[in-house]
N, C-alpha and C positions, 0 to 999 in steps of 0.2 A: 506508575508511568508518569511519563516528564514530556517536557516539548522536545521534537526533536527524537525521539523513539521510532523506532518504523516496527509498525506492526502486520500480521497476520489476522484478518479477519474473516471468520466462519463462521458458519449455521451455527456452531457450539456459544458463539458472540450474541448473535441474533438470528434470527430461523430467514430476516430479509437478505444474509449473504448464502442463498442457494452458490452462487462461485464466488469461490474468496478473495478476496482486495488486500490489496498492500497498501498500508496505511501511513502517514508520517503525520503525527501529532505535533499541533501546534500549542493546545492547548488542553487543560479539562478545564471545561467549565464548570460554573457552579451555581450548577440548577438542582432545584428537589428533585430528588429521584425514588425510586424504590430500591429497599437493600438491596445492593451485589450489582448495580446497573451503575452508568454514570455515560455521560455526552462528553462526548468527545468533537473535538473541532482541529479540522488538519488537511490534507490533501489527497484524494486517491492518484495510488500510482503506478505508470504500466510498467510493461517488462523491463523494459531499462531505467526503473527508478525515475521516469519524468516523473508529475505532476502535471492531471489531466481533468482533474476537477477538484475544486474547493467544497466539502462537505461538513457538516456536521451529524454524528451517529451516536445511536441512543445505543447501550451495547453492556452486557454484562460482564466483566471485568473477569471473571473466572474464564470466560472462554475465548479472554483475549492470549497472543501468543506473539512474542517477539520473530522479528521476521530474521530471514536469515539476510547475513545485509552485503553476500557476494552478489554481484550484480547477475541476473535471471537470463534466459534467454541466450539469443545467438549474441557472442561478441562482436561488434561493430569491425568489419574489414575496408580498407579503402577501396575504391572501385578503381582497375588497371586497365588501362583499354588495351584491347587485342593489337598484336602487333600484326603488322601486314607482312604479307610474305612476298619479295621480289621475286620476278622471275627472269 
């Protein structure tokens, strides 16, 4: 994993993602870890891929999962005002 990855994380990562997060890595750090674990530093992200908070996660690498990277969620429509009916 690289900066810039958007990941998928779950209980399988860490047992603290009871619901999973969409992840965009900024970085791995490089702190001691225990095998198979590593910190991660990046943004969590909502349904439309903003960035909604700056995190760093302590996360086992096996039960990370690349996210899918079509955009989630309803697609964004523009709002049409009603038109008025003459009588």
């Amino acid at each position: 994993m690289r900066a810039g990855d958007l990941l998928l994380v779950t209980r399988a990562a860490s047992v603290q993602f009871v619901r999973p997060i969409r992840f965009r890595v900024i970085r791995v750090l490089d702190l001691p870890t225990y095998a198979g674990w590593v910190w991660l530093d990046g943004y969590q992200l909502d349904d439309r891929d903003q960035a909604v908070a700056r995190r760093s996660i302590y996360v086992q690498r096996a039960g990370l999962r690349k996210a899918d990277t079509a955009r989630r969620g309803r697609p964004r429509t523009p709002a049409v005002p009603a038109r008025r009916r003459r009588h």
